[in-house]
Every structure is written in C-alpha cells, then in structure tokens.
C-alpha positions in Angstrom: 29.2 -2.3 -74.5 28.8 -4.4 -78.1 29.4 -1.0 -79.8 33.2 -0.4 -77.4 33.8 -4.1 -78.7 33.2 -3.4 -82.1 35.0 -0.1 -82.3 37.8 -2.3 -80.3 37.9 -4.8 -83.3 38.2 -1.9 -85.8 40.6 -0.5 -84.1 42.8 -3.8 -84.3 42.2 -4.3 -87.9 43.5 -1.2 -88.3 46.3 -2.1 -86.8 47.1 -5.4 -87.6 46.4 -4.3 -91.7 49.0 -1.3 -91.0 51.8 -3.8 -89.8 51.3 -6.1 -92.5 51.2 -3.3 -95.5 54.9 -1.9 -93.6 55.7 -6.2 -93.4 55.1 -7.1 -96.8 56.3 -5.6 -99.8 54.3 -5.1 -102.8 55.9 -3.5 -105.1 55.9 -6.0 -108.7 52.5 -7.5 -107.0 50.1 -7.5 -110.1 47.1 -5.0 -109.3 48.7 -3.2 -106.7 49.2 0.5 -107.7 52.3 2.0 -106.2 50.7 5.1 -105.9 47.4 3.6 -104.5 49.5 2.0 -101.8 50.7 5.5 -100.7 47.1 6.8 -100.5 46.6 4.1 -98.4 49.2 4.5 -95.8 47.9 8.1 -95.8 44.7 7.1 -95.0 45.8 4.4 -92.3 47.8 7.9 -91.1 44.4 9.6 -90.6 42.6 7.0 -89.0 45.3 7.1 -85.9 44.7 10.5 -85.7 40.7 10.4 -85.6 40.0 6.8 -84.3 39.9 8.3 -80.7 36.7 10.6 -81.8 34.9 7.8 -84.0 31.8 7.5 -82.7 30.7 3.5 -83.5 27.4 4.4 -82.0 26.7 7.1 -84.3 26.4 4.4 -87.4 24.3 1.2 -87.1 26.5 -1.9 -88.3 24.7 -5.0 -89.3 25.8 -8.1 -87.6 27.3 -9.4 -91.1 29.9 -7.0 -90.9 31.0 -7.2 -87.3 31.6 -10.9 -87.8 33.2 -9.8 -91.1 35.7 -7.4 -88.8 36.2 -10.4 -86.1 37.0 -12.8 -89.0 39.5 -10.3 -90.5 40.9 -9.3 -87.3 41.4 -13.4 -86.4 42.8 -14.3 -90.5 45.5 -11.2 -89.8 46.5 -12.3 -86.2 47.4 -16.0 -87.9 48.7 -14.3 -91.0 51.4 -11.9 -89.1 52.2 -14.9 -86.6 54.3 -13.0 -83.6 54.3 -9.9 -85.3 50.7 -9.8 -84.4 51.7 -8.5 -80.6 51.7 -4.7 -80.0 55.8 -3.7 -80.2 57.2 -2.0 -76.9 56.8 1.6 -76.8 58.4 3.7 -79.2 60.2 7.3 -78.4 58.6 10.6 -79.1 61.1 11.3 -81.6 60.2 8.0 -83.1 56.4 8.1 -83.2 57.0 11.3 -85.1 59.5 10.3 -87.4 57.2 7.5 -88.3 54.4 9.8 -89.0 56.3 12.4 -91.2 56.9 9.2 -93.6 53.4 8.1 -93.4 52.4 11.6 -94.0 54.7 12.2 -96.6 52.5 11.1 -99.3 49.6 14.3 -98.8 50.0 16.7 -101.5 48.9 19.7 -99.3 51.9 20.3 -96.7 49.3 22.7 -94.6 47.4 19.2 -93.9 50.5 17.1 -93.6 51.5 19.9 -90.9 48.2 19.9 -89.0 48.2 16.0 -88.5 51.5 16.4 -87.2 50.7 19.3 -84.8 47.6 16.7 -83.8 49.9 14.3 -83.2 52.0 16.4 -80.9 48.6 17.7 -79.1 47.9 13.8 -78.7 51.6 12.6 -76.8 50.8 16.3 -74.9 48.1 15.0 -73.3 50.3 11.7 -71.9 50.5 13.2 -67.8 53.7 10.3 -67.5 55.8 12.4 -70.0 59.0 13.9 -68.6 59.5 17.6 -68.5 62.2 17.0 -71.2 59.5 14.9 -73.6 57.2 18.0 -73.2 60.0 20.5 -74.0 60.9 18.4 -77.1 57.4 18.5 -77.8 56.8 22.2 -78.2 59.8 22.9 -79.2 58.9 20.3 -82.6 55.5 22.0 -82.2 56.9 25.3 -82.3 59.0 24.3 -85.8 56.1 22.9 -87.5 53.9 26.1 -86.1 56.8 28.2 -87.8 56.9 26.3 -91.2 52.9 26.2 -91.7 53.0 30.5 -91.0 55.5 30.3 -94.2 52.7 28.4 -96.5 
C-alpha cells in the first residue's frame, strides 16, 4: 500500500513538472539548454508511456526520498496555483497531436513511431470508446504501421 502511494506521488510529479515545463518558458533562462529542454520533454514523453508498467516495489526507496517526492509534489501544486487541477479530457485526435510534438524531438523516427503506435494500443484498450474513436484509431494506427514499413 506505501509503495501504490509512492508510485501515486511519482506519478503526480510527473505531471505537475510536465505542465509547468509547457507553462513557463525558458528560453533566455541562464543554464537552461534549449536542446536539453527538448530531451526532457522527450523523456517526460516516455515516462507516460511506461509509468503504467513501473514497478515501485521492484526498487527500495529510502524514506528521504519519498518525503523529498511529497515535498516536490506539495512546492509544485502551490507553484502552478489552479493549473495544478487535472484539465477535462482531451480528444483522441488531441492526445495524439500532443504526443507527435512531444515526440518530435527523438532522432530515430522508428522509436518516435513505436511510442506512438503504444499510445494508440493504450486509448485501444479504453472499453467507453465509440466505434468511430476505434476506427480513427486504427485507421491512424494503420498510417503510422505504413510509414515505419517505409524506414
């Protein structure tokens, strides 16, 4: 149970970090690579797509750094005020508009395809989607399918 709280917290720092690096701009902030920023949206990019088969468990965390996670987590909420809150819902289309941007910044377009097809596999598995959502799915599936067979 203290392990599904902690992977909880890391999930929400995740997130809360993620909407504060697409809040804030930091380009002209001294020490902050441009580039280095990119590889960090990447990375937040990945994290999404494995988070759900992060095993906590797996790797002992001292209690240090799950305070450390809960104080982050709590300094973030107060930093992003409102913005904090989940947003409603977004579309299909949306979510993987969103994550073409994020993934635009891998090099190797086989990977940036594959965390897309993931993506689609993910919202696939959502048994409230309309018949419609599911076409649009595969049919986006399909496309990206096509374009890694030309690589």
């Amino acid at each position: 149970m203290e392990d599904e709280n902690f992977r909880k917290e890391l999930e929400e720092l995740f997130r809360l970090f993620k909407r504060l690096v697409e809040k804030e701009s930091f380009e002209g902030l001294p020490g902050v690579d441009p580039q280095q920023l990119e590889q960090l949206k990447a990375f937040m990019a990945q994290f999404d797509d494995v988070k759900d088969k992060l095993n906590v468990e797996m790797i002992p965390v001292d209690p240090f750094s799950k305070m450390m996670v809960t104080t982050l987590v709590k300094q973030l909420r107060e930093q992003l005020g409102p913005e904090a809150e989940e947003t409603p819902s977004e579309t299909i289309d949306d979510l993987l508009s969103r994550k073409e941007i994020e993934l635009q910044a891998l090099s190797d377009a086989s990977q940036r395809y594959q965390s897309l097809i993931e993506t689609i596999d993910e919202q696939l598995k959502n048994p409230e989607l309309s018949d419609d959502e599911i076409d649009a799915l595969l049919d986006k599936r399909s496309q990206i399918s096509s374009k890694m067979s030309e690589i």
